[in-house]
C-alpha positions as CSV (number, residue, x, y, z in Angstrom):
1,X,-6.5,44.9,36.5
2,X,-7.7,43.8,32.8
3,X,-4.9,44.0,30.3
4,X,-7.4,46.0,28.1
5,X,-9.6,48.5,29.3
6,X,-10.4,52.6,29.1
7,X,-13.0,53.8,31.4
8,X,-14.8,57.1,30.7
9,X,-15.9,60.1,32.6
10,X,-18.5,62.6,31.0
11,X,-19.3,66.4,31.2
12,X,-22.3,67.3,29.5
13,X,-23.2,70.7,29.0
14,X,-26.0,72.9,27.6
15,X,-25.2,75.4,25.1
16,X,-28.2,78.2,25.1
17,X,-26.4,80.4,22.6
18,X,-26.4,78.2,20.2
19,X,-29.4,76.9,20.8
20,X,-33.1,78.2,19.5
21,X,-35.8,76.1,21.5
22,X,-38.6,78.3,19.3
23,X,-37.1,76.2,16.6
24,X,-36.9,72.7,18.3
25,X,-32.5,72.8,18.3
26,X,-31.1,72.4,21.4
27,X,-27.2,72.0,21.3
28,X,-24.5,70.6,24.2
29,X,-21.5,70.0,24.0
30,X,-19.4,67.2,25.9
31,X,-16.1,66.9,27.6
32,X,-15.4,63.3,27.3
33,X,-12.0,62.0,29.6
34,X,-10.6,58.4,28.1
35,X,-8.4,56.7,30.5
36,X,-6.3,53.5,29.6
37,X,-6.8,51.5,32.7
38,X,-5.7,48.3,31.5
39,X,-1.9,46.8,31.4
40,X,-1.1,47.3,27.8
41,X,-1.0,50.6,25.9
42,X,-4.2,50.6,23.3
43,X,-5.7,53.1,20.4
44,X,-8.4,54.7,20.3
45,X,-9.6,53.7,16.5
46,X,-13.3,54.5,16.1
47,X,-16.7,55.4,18.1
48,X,-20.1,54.9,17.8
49,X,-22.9,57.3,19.1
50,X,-26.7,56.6,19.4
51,X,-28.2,59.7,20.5
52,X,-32.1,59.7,21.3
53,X,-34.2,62.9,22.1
54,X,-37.3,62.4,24.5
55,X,-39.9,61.7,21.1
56,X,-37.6,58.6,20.6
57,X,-35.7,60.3,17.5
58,X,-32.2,58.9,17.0
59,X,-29.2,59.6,15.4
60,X,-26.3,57.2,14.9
61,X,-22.8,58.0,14.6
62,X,-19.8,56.0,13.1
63,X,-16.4,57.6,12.7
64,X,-12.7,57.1,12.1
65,X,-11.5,58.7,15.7
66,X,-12.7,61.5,17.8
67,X,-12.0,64.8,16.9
68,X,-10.0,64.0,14.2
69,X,-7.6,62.1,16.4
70,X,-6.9,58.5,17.3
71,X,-5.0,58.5,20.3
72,X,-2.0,56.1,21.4
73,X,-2.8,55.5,25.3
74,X,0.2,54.0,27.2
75,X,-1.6,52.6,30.8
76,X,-2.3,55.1,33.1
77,X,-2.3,57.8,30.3
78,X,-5.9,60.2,30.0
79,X,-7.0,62.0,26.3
80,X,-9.9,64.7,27.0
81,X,-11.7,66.0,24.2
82,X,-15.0,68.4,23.7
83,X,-17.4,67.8,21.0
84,X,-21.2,68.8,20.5
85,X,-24.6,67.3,18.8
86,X,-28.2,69.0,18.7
87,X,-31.4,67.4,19.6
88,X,-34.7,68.6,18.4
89,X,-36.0,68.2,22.5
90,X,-35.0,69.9,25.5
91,X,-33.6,66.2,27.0
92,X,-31.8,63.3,25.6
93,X,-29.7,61.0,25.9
94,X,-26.3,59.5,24.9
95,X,-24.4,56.2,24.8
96,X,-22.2,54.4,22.8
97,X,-19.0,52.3,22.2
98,X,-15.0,53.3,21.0
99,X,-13.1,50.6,19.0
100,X,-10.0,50.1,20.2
101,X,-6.8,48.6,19.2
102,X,-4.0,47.4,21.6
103,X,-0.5,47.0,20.8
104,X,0.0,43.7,20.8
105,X,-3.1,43.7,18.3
106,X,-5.7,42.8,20.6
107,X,-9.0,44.1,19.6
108,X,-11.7,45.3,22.5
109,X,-14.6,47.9,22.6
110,X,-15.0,50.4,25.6
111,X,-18.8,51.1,26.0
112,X,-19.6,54.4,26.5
113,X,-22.6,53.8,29.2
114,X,-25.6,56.4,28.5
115,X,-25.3,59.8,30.1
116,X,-28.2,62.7,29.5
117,X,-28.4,65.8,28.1
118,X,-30.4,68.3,29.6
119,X,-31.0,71.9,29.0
120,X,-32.6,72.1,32.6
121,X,-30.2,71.7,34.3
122,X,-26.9,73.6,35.3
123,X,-23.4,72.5,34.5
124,X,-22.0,71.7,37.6
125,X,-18.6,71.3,36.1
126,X,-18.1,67.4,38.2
127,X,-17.2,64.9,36.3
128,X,-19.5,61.7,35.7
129,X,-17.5,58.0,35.8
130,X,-19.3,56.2,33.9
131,X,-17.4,53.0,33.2
């Protein structure tokens, strides 16, 4: 077992009432699941998003956190959140990185491997692993 690591499962979901496709915005939201898999308890500090539609149009996202938090994760322990983004296209995709700090000051990223949005298909509720 690496000393640091978080692994990441995904749950993407379409979100038609919020969504007007007559207007090119298509929203989702995401359940995102951060587990500390590693030996030594680590914080979540930052993340970074690049999020591409299927004309190539992307978005990047830096911030402090996710949703306003910046969890503590002793090994073993999980932090689930839900957040959203709009695309101007019916698919897209997702993928990007968390900065994290462990306790002993150790610095590491956890890529976030790329997962798809799209609004054609049903939420099936499973969970996606992803790294």
């Amino acid at each position: 077992m690496p000393s640091y690591e978080f692994s990441v499962a995904v749950r993407p979901q379409f979100l038609p009432e919020q969504s007007a496709p007559g207007a090119g915005r298509f929203a989702f939201a995401y359940t995102i699941t951060v587990t500390n898999t590693g030996r030594v308890a680590a914080q979540l500090i930052a993340r970074h998003w690049v999020i591409t539609d299927l004309h190539g149009h992307t978005q990047e996202v830096k911030g402090l956190g996710v949703v306003g938090r910046q969890p503590l994760l002793q090994p073993g322990e999980a932090f689930e959140y839900t957040s959203g983004c709009e695309l101007r296209t019916a698919t897209g995709t997702m993928q990007g990185s968390y900065f994290c700090v462990a306790e002993d000051g150790e610095r590491f990223e956890a890529p976030v491997p790329v997962f798809v949005l799209d609004a054609s298909t049903a939420d099936d509720g499973g969970a996606r692993v992803l790294h």
